[in-house]
C-alpha positions as a LaTeX table, in Angstrom:
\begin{tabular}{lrrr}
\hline
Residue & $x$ (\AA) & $y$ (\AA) & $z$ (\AA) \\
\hline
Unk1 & $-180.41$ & $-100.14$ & $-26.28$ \\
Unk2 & $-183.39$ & $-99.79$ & $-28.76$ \\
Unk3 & $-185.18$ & $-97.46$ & $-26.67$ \\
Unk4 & $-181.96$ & $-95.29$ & $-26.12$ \\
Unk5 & $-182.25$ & $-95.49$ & $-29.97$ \\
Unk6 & $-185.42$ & $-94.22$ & $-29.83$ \\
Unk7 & $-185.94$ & $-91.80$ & $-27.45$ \\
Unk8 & $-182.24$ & $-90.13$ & $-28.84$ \\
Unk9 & $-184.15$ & $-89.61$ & $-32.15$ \\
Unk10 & $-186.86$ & $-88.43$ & $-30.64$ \\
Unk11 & $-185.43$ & $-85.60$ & $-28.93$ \\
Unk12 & $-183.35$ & $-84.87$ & $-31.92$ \\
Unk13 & $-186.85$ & $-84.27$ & $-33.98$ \\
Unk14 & $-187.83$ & $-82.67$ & $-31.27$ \\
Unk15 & $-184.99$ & $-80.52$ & $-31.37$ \\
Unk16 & $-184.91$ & $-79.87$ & $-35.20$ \\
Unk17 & $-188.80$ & $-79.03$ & $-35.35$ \\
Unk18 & $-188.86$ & $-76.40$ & $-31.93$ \\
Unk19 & $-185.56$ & $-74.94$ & $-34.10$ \\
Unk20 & $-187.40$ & $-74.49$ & $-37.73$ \\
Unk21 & $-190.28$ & $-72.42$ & $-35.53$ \\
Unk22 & $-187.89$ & $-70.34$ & $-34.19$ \\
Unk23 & $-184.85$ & $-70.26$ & $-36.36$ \\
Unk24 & $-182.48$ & $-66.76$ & $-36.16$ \\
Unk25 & $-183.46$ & $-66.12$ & $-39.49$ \\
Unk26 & $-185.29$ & $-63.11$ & $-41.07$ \\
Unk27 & $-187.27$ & $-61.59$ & $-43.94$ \\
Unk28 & $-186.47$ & $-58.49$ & $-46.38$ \\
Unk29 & $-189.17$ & $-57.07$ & $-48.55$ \\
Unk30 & $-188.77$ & $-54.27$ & $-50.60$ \\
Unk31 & $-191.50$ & $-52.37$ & $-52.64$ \\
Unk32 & $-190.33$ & $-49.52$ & $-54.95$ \\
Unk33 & $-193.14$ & $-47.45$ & $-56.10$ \\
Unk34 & $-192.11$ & $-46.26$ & $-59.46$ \\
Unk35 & $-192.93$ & $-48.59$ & $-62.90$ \\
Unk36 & $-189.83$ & $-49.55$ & $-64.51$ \\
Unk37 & $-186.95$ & $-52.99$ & $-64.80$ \\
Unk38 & $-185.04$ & $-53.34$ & $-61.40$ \\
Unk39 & $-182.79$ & $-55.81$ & $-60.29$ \\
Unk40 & $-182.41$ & $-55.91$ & $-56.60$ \\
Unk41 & $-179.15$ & $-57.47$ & $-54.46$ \\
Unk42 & $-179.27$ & $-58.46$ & $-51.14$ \\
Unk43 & $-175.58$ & $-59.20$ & $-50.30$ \\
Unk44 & $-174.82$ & $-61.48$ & $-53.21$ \\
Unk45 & $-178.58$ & $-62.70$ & $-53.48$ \\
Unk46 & $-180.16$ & $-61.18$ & $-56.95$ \\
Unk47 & $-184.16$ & $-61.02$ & $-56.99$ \\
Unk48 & $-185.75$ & $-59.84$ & $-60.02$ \\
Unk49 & $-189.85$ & $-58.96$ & $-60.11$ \\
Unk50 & $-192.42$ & $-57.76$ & $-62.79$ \\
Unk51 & $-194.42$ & $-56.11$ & $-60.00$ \\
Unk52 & $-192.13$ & $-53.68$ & $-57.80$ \\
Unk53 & $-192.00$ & $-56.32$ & $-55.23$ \\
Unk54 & $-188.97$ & $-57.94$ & $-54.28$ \\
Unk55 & $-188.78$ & $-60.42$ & $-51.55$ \\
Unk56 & $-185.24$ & $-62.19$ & $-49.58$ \\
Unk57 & $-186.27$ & $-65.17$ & $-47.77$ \\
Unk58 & $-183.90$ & $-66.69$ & $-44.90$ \\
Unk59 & $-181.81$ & $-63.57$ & $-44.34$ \\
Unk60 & $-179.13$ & $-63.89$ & $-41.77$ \\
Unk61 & $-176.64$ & $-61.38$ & $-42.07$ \\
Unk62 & $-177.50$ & $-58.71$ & $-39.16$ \\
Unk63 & $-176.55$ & $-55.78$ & $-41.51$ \\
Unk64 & $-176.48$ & $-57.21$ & $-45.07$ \\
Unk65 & $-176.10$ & $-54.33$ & $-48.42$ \\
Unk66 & $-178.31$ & $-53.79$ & $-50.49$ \\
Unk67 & $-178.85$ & $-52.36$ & $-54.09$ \\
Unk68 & $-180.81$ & $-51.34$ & $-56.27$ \\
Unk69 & $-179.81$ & $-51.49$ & $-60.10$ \\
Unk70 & $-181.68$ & $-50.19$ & $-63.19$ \\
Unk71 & $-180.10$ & $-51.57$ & $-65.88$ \\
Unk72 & $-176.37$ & $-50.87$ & $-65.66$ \\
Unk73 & $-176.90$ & $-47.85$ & $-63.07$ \\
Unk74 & $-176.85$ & $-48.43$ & $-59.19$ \\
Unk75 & $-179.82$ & $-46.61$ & $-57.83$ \\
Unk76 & $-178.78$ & $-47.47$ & $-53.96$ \\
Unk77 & $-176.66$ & $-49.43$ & $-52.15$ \\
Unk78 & $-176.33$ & $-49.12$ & $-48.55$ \\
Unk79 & $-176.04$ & $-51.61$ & $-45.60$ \\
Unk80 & $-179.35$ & $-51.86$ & $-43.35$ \\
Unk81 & $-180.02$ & $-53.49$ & $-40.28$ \\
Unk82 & $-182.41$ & $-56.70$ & $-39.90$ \\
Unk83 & $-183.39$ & $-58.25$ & $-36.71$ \\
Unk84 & $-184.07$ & $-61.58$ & $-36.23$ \\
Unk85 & $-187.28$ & $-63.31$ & $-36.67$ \\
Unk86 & $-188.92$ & $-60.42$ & $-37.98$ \\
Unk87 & $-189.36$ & $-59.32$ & $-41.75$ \\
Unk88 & $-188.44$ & $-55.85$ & $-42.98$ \\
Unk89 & $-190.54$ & $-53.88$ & $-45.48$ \\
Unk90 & $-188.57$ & $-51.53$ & $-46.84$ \\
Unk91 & $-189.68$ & $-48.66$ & $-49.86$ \\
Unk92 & $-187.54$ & $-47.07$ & $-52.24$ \\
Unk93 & $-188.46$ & $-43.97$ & $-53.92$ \\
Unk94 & $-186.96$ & $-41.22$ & $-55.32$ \\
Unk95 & $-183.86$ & $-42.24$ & $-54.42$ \\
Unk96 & $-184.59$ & $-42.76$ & $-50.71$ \\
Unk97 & $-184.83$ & $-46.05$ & $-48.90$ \\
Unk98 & $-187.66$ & $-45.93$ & $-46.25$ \\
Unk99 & $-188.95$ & $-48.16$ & $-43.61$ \\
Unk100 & $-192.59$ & $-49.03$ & $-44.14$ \\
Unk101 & $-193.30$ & $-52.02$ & $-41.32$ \\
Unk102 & $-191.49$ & $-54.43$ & $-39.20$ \\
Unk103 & $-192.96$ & $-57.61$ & $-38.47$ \\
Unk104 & $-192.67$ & $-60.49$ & $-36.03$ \\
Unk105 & $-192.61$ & $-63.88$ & $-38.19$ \\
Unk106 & $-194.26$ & $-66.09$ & $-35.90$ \\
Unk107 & $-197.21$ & $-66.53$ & $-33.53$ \\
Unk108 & $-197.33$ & $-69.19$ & $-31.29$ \\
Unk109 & $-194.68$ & $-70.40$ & $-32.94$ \\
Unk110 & $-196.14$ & $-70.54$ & $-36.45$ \\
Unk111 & $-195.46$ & $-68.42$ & $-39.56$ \\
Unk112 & $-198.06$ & $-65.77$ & $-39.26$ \\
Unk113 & $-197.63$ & $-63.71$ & $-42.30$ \\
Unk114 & $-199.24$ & $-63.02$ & $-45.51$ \\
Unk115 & $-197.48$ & $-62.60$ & $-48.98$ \\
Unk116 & $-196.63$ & $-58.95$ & $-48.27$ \\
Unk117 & $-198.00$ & $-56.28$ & $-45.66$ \\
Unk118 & $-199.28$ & $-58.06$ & $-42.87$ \\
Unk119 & $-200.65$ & $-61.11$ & $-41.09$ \\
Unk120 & $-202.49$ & $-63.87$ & $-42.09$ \\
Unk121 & $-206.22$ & $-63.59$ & $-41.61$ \\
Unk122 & $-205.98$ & $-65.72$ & $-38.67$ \\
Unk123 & $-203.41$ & $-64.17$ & $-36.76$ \\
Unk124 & $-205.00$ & $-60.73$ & $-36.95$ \\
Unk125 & $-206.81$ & $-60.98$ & $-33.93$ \\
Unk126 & $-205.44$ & $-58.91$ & $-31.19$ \\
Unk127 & $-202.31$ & $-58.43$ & $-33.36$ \\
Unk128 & $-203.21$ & $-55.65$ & $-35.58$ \\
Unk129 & $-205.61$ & $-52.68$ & $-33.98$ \\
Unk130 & $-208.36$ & $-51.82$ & $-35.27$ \\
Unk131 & $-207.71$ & $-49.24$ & $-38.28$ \\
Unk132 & $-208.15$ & $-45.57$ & $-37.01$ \\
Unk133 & $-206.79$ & $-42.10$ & $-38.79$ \\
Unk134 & $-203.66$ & $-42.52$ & $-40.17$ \\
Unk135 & $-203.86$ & $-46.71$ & $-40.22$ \\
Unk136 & $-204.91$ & $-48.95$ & $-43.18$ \\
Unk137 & $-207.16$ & $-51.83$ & $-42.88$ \\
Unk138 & $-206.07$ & $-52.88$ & $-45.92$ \\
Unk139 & $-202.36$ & $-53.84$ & $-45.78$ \\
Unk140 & $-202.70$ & $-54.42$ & $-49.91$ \\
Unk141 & $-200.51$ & $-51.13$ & $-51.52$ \\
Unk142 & $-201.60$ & $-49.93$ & $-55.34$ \\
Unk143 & $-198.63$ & $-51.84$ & $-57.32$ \\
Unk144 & $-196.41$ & $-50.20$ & $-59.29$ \\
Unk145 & $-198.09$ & $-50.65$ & $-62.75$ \\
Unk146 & $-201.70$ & $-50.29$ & $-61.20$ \\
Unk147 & $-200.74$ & $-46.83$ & $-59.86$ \\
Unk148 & $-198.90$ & $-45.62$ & $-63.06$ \\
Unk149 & $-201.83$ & $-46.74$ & $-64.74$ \\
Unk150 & $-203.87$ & $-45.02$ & $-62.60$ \\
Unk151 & $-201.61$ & $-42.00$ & $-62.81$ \\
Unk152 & $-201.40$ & $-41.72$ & $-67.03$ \\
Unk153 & $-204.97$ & $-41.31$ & $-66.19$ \\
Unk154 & $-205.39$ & $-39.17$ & $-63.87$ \\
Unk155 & $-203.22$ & $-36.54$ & $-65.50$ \\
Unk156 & $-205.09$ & $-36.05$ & $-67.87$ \\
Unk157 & $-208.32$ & $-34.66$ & $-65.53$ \\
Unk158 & $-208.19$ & $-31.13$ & $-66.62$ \\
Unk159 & $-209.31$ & $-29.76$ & $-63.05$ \\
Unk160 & $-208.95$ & $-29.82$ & $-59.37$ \\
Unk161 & $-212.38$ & $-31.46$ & $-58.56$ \\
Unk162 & $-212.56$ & $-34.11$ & $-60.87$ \\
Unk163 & $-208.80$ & $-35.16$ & $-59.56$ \\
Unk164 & $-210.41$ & $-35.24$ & $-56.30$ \\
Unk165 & $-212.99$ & $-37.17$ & $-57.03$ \\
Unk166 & $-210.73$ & $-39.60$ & $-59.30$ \\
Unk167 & $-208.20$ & $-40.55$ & $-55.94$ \\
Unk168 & $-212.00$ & $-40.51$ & $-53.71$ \\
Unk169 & $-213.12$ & $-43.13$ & $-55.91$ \\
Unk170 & $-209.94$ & $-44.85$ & $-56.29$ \\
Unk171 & $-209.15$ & $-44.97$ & $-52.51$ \\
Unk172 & $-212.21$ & $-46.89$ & $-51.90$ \\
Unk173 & $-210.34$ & $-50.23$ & $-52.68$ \\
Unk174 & $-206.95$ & $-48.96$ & $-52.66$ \\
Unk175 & $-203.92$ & $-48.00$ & $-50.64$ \\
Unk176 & $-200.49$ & $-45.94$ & $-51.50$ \\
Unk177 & $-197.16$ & $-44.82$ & $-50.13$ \\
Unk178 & $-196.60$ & $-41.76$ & $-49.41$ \\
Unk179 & $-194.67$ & $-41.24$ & $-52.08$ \\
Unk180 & $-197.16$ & $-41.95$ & $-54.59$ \\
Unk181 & $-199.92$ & $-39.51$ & $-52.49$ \\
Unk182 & $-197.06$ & $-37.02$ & $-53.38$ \\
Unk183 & $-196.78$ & $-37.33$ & $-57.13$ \\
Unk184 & $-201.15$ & $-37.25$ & $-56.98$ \\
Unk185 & $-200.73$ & $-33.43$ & $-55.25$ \\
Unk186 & $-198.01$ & $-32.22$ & $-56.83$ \\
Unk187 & $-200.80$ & $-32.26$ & $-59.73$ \\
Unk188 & $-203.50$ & $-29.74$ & $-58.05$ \\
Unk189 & $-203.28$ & $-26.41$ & $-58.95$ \\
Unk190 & $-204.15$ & $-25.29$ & $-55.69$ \\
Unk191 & $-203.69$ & $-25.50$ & $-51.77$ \\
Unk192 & $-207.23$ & $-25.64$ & $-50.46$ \\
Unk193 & $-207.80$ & $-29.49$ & $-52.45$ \\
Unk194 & $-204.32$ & $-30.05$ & $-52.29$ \\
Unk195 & $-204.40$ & $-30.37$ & $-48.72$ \\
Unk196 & $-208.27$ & $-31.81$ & $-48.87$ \\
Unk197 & $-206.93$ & $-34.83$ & $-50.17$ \\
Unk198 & $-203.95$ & $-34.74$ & $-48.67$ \\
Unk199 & $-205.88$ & $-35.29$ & $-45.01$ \\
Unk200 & $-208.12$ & $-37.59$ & $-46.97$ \\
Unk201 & $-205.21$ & $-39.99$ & $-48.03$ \\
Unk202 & $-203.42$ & $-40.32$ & $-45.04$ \\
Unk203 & $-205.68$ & $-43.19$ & $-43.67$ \\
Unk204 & $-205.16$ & $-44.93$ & $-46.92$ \\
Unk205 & $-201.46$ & $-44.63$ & $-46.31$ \\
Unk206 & $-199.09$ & $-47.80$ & $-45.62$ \\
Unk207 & $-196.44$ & $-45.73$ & $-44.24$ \\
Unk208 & $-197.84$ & $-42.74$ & $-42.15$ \\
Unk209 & $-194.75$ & $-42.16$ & $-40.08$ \\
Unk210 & $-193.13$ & $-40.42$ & $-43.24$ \\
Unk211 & $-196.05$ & $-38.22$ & $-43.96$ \\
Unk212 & $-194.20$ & $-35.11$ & $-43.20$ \\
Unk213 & $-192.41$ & $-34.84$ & $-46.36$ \\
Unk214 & $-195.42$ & $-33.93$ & $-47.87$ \\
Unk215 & $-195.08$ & $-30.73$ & $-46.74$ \\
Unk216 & $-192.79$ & $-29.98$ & $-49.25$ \\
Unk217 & $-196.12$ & $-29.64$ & $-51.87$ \\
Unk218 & $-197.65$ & $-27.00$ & $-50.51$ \\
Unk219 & $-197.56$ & $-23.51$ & $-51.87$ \\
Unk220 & $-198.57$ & $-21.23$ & $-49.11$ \\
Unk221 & $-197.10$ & $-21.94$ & $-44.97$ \\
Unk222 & $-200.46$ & $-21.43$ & $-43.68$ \\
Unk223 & $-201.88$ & $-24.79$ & $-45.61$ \\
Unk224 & $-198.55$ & $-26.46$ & $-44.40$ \\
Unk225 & $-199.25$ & $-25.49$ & $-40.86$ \\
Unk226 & $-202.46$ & $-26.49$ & $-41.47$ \\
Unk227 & $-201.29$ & $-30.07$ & $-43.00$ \\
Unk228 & $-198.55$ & $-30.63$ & $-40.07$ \\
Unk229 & $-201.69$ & $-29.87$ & $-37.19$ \\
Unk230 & $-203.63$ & $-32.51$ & $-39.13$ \\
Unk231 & $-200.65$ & $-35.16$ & $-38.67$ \\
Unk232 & $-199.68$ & $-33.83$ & $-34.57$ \\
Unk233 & $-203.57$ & $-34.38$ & $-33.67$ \\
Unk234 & $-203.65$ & $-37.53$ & $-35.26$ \\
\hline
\end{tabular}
């Protein structure tokens, strides 16, 4: 009887441990790139955050709503769709809700990932290629009061070069959406460094697949032909 006993709870620990590896549940992370006081809603789940980061653990609605308040005014709110055992990293700017990554939560059945972007060191073997045009190796995006810091001053550089070499420098140790690499070129006064930096940026870029709406920051259609062969080779 005692080992019935025991082997019953064994298999039920059994049970309950393979089931927290590989639970239905999922992840929603949301950066929005602009400094300011948000309050963020995932269904009826409220996450507040200093740093433009707001993160939903255990997530099990298949199409849960959410919104985006700024004080009393809804910024968004729209339904979105999360799969299971993966984490969502959304971006929100300028009124637009983007998809940035999508990310398995385990490996070999074990949580694999970091606090934000990616995997833990451990797990990046053979998980995440090696970083080539157009991908980051540095999963780490320029938070929201780092860039508008970074933005107070660099609109105050008076001319096209020293802008240039202001985001060169910067993008040493640093990475951006692509809607902050637009507010940087909408400050050039012309096309030729305009679109210099904006092929210089894109492999410091966390969400290359919306690249394209860059185009809308160029003056002339021979630098945005130019800009959209840059993004079809790459």
């Amino acid at each position: 009887m005692k080992k019935t006993i025991f082997l019953g709870l064994a298999m039920l620990f059994a049970s309950l441990s393979f089931a927290q590896n590989n639970r239905s549940n999922a992840e929603v992370f949301l950066q929005i790139g602009l400094p300011g006081k948000y309050s963020v809603y995932l269904d009826d789940e409220l996450v507040g955050s200093a740093t433009g980061r707001f993160r939903f653990y255990d997530v099990h609605n298949a199409k849960p709503q959410l919104s985006i308040m700024q004080g009393d005014k809804t910024l968004l709110k729209e339904r979105i769709n999360v799969n299971a055992q993966e984490r969502l990293i959304l971006g929100y700017n300028n009124g637009r809700l983007e998809i940035i990554k999508q990310l398995s939560l385990f490996r070999n059945n074990q949580y694999a990932l970091n606090d934000f972007y990616g995997y833990e060191e451990s797990y990046n073997g053979g998980i995440i290629p090696r970083p080539g045009r157009g991908q980051v190796s540095n999963y780490t995006i320029m938070s929201p009061e780092a860039f508008y810091q970074f933005f107070s001053l660099y609109k105050k550089e008076r001319f096209d070069d020293n802008r240039s070499r202001l985001i060169k420098a910067t993008s040493k140790n640093a990475t951006f959406s692509t809607e902050q690499v637009k507010y940087l070129l909408k400050e050039f006064s012309f096309d030729d460094q305009r679109l210099e930096m904006a092929k210089h940026l894109y492999a410091k870029t966390v969400d290359p697949q919306n690249y394209t709406i860059l185009t809308d920051v160029f003056k002339f259609s021979s630098s945005k032909d130019d800009f959209l062969d840059f993004i079809a080779k790459g």
